[in-house]
CHARMM internal coordinates of N, CA and C (Angstrom, degrees):
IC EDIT
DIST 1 N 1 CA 1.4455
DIST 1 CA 1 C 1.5255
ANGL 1 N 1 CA 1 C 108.86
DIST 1 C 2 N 1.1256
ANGL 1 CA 1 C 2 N 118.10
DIHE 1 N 1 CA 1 C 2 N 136.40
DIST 2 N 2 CA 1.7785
ANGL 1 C 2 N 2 CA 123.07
DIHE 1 CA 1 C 2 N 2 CA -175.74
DIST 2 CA 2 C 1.2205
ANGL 2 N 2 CA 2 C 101.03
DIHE 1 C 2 N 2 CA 2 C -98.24
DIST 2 C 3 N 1.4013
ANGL 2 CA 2 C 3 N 107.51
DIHE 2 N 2 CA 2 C 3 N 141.28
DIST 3 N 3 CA 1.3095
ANGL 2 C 3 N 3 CA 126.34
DIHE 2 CA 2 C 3 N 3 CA 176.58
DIST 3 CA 3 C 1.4951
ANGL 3 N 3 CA 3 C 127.08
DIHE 2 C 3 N 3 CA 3 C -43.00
DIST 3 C 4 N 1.3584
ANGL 3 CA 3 C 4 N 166.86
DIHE 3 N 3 CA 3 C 4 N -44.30
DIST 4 N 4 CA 1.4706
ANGL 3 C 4 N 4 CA 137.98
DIHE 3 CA 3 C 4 N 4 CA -68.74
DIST 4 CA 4 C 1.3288
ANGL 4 N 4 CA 4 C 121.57
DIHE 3 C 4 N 4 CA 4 C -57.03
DIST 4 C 5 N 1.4151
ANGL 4 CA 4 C 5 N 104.13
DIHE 4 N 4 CA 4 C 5 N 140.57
DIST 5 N 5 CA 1.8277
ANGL 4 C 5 N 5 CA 98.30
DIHE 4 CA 4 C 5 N 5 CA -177.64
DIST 5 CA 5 C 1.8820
ANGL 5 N 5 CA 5 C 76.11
DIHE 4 C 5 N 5 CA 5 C -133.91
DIST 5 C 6 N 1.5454
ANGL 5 CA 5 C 6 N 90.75
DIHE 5 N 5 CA 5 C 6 N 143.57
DIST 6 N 6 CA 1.8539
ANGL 5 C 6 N 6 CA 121.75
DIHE 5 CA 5 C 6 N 6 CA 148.26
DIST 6 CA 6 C 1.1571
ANGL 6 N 6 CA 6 C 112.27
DIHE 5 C 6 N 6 CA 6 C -27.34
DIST 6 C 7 N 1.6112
ANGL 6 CA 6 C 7 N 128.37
DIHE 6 N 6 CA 6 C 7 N 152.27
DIST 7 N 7 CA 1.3879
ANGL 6 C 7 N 7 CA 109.65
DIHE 6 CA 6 C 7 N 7 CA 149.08
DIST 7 CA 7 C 1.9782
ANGL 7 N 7 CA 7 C 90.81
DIHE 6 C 7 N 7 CA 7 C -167.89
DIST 7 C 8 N 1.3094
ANGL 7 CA 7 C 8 N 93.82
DIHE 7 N 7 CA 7 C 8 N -177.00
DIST 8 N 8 CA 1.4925
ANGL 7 C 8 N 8 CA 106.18
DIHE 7 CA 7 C 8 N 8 CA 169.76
DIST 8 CA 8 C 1.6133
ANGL 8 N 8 CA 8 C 106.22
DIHE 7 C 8 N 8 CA 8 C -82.90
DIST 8 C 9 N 1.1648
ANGL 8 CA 8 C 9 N 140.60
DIHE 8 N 8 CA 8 C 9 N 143.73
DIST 9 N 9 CA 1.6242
ANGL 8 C 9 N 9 CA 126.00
DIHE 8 CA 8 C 9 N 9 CA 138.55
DIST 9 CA 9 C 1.5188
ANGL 9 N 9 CA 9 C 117.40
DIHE 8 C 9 N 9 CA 9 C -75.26
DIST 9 C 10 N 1.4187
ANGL 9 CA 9 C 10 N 102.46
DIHE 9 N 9 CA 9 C 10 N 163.71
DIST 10 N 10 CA 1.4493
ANGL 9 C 10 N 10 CA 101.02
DIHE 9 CA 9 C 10 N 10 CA 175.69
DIST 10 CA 10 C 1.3245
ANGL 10 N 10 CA 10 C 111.60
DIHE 9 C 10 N 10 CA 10 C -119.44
DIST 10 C 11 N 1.2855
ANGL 10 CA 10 C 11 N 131.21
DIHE 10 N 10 CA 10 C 11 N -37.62
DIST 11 N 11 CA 1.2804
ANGL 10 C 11 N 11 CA 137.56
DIHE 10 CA 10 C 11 N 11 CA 159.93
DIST 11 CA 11 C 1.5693
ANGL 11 N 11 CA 11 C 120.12
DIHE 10 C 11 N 11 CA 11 C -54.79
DIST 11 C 12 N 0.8968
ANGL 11 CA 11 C 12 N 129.23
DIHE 11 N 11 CA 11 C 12 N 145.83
DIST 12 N 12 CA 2.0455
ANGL 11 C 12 N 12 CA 134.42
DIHE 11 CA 11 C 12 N 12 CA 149.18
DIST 12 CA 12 C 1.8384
ANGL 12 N 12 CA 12 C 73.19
DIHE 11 C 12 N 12 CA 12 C 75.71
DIST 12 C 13 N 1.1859
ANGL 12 CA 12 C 13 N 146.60
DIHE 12 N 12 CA 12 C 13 N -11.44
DIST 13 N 13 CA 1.6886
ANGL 12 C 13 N 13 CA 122.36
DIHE 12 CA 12 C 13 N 13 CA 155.65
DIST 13 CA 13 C 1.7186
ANGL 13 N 13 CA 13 C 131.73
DIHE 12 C 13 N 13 CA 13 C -12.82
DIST 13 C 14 N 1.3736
ANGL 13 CA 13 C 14 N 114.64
DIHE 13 N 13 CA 13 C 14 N 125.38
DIST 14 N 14 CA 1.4038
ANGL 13 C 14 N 14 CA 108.71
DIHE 13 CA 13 C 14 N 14 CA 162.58
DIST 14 CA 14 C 1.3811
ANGL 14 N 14 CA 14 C 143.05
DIHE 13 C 14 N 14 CA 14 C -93.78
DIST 14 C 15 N 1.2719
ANGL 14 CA 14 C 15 N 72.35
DIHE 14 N 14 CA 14 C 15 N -36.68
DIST 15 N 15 CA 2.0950
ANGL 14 C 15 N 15 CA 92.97
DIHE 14 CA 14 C 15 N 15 CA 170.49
DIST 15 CA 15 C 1.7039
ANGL 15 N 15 CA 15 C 89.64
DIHE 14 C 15 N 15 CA 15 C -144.97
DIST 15 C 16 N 0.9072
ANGL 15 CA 15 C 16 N 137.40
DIHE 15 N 15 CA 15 C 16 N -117.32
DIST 16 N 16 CA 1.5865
ANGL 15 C 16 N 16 CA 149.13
DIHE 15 CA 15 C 16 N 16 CA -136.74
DIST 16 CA 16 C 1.6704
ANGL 16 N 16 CA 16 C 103.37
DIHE 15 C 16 N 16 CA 16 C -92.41
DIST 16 C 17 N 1.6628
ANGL 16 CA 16 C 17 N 123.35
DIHE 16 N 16 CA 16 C 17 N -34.19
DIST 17 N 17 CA 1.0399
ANGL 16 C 17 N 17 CA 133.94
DIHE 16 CA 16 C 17 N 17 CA -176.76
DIST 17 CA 17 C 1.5354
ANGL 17 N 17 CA 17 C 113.28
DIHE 16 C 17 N 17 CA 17 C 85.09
DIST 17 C 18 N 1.0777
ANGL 17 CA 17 C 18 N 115.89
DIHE 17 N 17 CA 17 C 18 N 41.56
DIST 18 N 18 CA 1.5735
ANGL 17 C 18 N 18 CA 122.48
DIHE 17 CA 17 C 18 N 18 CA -177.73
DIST 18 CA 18 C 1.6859
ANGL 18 N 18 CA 18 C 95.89
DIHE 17 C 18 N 18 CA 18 C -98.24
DIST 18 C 19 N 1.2402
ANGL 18 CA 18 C 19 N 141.23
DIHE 18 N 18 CA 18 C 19 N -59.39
DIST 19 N 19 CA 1.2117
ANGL 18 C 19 N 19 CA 135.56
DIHE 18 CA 18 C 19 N 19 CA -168.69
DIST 19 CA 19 C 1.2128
ANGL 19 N 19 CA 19 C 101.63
DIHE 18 C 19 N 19 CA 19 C -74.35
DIST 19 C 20 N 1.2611
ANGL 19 CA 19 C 20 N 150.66
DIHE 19 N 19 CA 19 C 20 N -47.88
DIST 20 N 20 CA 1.7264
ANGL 19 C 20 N 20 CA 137.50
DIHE 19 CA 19 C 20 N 20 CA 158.97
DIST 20 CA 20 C 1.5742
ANGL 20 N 20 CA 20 C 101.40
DIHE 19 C 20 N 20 CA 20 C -34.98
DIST 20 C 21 N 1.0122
ANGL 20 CA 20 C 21 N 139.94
DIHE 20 N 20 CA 20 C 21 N -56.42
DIST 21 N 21 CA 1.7140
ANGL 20 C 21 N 21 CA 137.77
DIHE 20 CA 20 C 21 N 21 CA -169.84
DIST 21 CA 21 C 1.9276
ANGL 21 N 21 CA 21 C 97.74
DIHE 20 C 21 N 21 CA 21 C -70.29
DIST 21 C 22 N 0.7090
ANGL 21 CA 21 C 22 N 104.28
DIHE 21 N 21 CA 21 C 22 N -54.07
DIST 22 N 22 CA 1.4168
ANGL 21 C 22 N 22 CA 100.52
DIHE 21 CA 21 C 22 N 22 CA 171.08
DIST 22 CA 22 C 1.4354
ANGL 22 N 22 CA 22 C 130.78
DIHE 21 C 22 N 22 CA 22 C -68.26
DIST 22 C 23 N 1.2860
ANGL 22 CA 22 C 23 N 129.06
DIHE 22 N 22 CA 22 C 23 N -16.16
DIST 23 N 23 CA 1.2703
ANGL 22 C 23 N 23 CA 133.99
DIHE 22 CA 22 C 23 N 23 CA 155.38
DIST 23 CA 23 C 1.7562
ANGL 23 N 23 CA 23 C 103.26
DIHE 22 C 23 N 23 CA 23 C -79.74
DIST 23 C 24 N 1.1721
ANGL 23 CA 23 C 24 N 142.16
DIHE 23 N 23 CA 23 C 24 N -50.78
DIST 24 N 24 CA 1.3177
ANGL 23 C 24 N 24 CA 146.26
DIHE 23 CA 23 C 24 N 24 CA 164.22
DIST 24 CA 24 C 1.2160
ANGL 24 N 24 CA 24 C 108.12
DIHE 23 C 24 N 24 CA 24 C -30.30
DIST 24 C 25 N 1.4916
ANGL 24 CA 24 C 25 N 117.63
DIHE 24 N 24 CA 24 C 25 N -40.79
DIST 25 N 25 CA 1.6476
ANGL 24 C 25 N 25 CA 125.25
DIHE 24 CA 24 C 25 N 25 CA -177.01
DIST 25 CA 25 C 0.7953
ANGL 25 N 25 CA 25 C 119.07
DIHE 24 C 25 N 25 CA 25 C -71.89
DIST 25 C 26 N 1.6348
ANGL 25 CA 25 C 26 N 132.90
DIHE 25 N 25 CA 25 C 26 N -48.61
DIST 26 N 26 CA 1.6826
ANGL 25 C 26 N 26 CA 142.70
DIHE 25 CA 25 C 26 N 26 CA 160.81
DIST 26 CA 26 C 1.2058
ANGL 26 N 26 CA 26 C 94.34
DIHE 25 C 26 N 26 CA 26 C -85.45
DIST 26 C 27 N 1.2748
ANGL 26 CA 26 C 27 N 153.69
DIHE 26 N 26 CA 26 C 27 N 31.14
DIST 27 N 27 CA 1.6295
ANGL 26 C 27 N 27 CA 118.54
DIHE 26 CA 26 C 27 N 27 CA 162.63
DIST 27 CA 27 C 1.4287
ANGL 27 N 27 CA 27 C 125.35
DIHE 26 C 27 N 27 CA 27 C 69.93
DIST 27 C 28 N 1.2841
ANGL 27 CA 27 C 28 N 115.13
DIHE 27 N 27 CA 27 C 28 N -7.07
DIST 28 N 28 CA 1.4715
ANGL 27 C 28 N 28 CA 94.64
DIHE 27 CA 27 C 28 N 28 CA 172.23
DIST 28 CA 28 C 1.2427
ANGL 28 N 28 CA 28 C 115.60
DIHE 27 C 28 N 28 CA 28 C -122.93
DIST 28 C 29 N 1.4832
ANGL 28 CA 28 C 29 N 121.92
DIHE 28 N 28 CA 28 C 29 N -162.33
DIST 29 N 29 CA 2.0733
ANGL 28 C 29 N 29 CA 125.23
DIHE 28 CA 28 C 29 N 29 CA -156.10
DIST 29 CA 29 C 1.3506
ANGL 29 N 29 CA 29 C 74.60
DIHE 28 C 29 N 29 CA 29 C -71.25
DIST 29 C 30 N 1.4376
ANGL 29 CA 29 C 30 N 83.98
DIHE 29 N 29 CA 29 C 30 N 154.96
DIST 30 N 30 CA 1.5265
ANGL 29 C 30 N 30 CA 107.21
DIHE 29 CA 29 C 30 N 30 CA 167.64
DIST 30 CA 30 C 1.9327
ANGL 30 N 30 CA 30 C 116.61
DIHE 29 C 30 N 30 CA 30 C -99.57
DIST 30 C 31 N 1.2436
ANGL 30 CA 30 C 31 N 103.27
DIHE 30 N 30 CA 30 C 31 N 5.12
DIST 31 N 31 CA 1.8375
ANGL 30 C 31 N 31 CA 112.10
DIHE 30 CA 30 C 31 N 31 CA 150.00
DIST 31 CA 31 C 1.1410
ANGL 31 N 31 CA 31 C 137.85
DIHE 30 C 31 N 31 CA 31 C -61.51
DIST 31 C 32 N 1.4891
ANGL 31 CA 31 C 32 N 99.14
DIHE 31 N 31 CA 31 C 32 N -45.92
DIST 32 N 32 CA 1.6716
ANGL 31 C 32 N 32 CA 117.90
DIHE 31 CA 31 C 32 N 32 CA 156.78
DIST 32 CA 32 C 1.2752
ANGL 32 N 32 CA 32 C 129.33
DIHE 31 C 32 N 32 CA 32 C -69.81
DIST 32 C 33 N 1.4299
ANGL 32 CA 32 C 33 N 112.60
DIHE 32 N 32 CA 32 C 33 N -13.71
DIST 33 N 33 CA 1.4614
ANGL 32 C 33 N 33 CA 113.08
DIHE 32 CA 32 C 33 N 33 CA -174.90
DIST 33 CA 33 C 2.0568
ANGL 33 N 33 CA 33 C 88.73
DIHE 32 C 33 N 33 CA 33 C -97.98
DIST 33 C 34 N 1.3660
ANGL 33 CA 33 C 34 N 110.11
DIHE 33 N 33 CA 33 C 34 N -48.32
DIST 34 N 34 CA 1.5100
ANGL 33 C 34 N 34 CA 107.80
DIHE 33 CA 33 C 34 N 34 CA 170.42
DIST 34 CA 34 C 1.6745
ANGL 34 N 34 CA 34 C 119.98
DIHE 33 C 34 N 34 CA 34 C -36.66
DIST 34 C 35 N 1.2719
ANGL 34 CA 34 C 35 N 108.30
DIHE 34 N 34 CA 34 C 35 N -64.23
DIST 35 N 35 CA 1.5979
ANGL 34 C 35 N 35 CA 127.67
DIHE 34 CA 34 C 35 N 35 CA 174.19
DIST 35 CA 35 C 1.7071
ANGL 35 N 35 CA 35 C 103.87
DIHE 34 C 35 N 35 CA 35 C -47.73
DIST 35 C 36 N 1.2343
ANGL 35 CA 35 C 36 N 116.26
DIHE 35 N 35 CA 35 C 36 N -44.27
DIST 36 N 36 CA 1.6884
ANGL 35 C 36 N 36 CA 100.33
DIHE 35 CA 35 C 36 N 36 CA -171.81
DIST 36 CA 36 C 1.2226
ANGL 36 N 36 CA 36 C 101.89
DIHE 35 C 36 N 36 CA 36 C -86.15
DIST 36 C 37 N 1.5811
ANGL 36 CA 36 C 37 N 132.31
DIHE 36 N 36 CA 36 C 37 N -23.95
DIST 37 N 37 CA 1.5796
ANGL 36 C 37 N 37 CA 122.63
DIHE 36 CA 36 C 37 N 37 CA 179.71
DIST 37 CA 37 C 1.4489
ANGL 37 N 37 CA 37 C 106.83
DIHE 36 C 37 N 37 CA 37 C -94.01
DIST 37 C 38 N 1.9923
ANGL 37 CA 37 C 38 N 140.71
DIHE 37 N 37 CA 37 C 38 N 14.95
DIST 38 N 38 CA 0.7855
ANGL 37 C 38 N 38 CA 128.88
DIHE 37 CA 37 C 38 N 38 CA 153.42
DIST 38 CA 38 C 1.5633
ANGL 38 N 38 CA 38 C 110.03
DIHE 37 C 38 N 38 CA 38 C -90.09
DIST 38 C 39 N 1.4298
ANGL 38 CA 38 C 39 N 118.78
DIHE 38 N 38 CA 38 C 39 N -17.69
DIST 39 N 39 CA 1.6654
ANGL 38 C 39 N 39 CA 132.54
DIHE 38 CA 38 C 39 N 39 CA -177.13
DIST 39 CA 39 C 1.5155
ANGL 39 N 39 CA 39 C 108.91
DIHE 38 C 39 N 39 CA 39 C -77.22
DIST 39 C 40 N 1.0799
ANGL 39 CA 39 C 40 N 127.52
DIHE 39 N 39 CA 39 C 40 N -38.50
DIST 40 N 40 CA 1.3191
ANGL 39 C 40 N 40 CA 147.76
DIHE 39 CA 39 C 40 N 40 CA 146.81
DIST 40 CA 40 C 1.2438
ANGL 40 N 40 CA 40 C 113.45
DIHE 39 C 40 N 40 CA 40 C -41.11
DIST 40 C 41 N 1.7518
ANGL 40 CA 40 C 41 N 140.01
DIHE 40 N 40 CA 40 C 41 N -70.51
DIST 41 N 41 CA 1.0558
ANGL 40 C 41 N 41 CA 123.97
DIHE 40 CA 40 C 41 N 41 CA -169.08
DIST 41 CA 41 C 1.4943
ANGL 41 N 41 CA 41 C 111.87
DIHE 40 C 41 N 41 CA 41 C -76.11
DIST 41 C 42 N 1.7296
ANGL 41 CA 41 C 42 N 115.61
DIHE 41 N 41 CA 41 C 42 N -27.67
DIST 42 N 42 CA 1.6203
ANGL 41 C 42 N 42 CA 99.13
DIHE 41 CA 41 C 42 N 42 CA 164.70
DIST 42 CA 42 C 1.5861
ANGL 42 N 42 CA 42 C 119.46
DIHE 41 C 42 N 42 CA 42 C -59.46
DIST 42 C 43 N 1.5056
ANGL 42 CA 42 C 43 N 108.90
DIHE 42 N 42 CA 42 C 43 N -32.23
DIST 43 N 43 CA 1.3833
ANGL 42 C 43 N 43 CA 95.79
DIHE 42 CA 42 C 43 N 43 CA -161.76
DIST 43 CA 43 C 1.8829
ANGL 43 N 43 CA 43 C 95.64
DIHE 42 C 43 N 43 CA 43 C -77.27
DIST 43 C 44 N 1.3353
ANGL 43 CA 43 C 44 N 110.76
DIHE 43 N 43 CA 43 C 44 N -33.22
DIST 44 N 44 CA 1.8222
ANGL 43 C 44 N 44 CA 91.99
DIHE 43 CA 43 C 44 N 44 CA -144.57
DIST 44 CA 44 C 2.3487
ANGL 44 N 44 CA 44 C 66.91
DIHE 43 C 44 N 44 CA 44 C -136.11
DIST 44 C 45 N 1.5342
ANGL 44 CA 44 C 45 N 91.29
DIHE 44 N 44 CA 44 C 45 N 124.41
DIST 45 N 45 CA 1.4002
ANGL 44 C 45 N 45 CA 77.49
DIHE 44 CA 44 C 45 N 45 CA 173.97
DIST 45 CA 45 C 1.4261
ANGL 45 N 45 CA 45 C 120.49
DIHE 44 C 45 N 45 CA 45 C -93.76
DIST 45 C 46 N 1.3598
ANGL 45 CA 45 C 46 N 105.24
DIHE 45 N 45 CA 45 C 46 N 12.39
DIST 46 N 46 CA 1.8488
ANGL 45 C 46 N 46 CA 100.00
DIHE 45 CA 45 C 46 N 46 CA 179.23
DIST 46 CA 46 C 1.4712
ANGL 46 N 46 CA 46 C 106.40
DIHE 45 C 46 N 46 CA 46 C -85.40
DIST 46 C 47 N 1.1807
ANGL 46 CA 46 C 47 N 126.88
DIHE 46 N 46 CA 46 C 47 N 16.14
DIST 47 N 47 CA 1.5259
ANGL 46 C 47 N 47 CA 145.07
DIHE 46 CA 46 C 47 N 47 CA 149.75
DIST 47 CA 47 C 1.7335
ANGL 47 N 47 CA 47 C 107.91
DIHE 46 C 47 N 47 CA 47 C -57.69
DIST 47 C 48 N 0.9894
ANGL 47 CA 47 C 48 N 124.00
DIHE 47 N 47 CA 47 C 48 N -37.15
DIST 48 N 48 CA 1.9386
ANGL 47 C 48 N 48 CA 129.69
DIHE 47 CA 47 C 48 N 48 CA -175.45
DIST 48 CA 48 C 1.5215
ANGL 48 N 48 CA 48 C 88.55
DIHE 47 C 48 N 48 CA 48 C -74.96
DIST 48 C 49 N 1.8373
ANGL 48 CA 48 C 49 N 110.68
DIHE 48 N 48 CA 48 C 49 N -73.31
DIST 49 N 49 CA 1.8891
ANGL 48 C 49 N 49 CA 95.23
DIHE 48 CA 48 C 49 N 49 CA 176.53
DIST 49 CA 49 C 1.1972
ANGL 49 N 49 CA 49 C 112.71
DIHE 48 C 49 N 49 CA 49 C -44.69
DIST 49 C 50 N 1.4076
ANGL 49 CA 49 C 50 N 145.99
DIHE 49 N 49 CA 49 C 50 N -44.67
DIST 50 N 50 CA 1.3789
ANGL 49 C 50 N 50 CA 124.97
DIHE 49 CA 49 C 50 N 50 CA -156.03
DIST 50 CA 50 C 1.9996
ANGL 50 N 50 CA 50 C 119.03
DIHE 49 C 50 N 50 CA 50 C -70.14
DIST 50 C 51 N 1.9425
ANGL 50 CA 50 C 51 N 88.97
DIHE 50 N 50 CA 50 C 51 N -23.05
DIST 51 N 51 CA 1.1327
ANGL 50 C 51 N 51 CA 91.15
DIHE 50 CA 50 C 51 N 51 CA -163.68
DIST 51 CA 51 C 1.7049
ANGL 51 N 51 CA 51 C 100.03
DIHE 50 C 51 N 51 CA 51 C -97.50
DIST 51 C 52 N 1.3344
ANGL 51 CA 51 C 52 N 125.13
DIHE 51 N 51 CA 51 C 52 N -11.16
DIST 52 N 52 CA 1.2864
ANGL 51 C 52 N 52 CA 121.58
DIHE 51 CA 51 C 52 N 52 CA 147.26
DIST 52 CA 52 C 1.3198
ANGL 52 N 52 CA 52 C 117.17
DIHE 51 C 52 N 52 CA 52 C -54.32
DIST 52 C 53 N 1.2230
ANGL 52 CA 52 C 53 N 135.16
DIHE 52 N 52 CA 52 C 53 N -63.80
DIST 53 N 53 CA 1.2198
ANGL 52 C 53 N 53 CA 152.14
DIHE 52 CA 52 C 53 N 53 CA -161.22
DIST 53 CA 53 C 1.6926
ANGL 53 N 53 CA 53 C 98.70
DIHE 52 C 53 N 53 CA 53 C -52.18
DIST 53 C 54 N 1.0705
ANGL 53 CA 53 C 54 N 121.41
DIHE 53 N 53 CA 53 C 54 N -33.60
DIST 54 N 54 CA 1.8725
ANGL 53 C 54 N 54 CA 149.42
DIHE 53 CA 53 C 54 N 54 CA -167.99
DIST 54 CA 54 C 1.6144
ANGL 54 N 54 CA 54 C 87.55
DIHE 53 C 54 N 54 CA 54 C -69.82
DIST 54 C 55 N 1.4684
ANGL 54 CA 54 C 55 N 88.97
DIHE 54 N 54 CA 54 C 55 N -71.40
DIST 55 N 55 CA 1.6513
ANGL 54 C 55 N 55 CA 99.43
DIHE 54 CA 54 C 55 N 55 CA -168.91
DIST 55 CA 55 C 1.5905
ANGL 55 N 55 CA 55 C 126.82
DIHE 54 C 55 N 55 CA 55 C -20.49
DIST 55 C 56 N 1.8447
ANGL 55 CA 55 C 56 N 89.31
DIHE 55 N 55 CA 55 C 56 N -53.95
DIST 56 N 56 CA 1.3667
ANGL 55 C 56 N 56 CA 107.43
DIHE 55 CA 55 C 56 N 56 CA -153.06
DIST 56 CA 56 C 1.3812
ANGL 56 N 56 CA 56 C 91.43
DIHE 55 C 56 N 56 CA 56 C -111.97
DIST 56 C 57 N 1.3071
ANGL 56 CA 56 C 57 N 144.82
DIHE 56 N 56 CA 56 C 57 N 27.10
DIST 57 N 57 CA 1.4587
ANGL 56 C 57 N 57 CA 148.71
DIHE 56 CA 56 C 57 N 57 CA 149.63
DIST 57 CA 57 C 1.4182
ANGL 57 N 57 CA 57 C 125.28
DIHE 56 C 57 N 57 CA 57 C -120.75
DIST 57 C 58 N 1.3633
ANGL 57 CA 57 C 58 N 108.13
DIHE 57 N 57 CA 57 C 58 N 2.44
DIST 58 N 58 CA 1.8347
ANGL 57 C 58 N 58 CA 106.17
DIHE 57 CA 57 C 58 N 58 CA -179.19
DIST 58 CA 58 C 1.6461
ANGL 58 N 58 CA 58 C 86.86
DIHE 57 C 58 N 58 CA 58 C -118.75
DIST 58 C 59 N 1.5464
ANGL 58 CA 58 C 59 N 97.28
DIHE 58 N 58 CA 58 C 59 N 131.24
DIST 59 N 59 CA 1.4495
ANGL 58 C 59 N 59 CA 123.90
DIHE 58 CA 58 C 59 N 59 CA 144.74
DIST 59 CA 59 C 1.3008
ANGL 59 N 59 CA 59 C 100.92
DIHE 58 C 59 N 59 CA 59 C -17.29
DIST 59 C 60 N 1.9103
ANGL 59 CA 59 C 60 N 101.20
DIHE 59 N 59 CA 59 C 60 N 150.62
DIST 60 N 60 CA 1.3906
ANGL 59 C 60 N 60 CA 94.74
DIHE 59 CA 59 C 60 N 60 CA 146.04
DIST 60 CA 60 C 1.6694
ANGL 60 N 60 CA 60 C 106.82
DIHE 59 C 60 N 60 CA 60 C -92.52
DIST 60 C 61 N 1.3272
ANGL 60 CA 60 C 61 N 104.10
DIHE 60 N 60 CA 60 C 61 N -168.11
DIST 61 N 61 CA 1.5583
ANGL 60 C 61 N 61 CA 116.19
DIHE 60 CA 60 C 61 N 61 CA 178.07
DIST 61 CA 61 C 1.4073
ANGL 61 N 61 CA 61 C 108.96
DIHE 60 C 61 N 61 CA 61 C -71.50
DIST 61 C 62 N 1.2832
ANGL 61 CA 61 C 62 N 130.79
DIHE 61 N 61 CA 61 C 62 N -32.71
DIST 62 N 62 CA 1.3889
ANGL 61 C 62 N 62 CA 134.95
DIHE 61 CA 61 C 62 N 62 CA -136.16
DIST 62 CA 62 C 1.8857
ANGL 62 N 62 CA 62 C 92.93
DIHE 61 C 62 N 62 CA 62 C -112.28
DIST 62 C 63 N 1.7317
ANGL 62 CA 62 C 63 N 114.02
DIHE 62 N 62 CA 62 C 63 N -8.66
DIST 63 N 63 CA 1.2689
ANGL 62 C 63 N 63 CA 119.75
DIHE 62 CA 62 C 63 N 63 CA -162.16
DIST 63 CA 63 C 1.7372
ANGL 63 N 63 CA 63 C 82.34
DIHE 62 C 63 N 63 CA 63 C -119.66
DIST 63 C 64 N 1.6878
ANGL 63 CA 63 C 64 N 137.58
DIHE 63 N 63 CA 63 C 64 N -26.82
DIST 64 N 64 CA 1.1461
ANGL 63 C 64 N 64 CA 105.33
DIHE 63 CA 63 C 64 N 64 CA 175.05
DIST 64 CA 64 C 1.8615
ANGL 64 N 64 CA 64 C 121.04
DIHE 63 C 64 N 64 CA 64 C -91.36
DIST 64 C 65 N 1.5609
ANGL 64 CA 64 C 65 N 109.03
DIHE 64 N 64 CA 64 C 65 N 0.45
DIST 65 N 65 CA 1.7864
ANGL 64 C 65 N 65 CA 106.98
DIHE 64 CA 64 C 65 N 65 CA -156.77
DIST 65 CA 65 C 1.5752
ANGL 65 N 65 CA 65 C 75.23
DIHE 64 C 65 N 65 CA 65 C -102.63
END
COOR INIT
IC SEED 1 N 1 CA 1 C
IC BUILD
């Protein structure tokens, strides 16, 4: 059984590549995972720290395979 671990992507990236690694993680588009963490930072802005905080604590991809 393979692990899943978090990570950054490096490819198809928009800004930092945290929501591409996180859609990779659950399996789904990574538009929808974009769209709920831009709905999030309008609604509640400790969504920008969380997704900094992402940035600078997830692997990249190319540092976990």
């Amino acid at each position: 059984m393979t692990e899943k671990k978090i990570y950054k992507i490096e490819e198809g990236k928009k800004i930092f590549g945290v929501c591409g690694g996180v859609a990779e993680y659950f399996g789904i588009d990574p538009t929808i995972v974009r769209v709920v963490w831009a709905l999030l930072c309008l609604a509640y802005g400790l969504a920008i720290v969380a997704y900094l905080i992402c940035a600078f604590a997830f692997p990249k991809k190319s540092e976990v395979m």
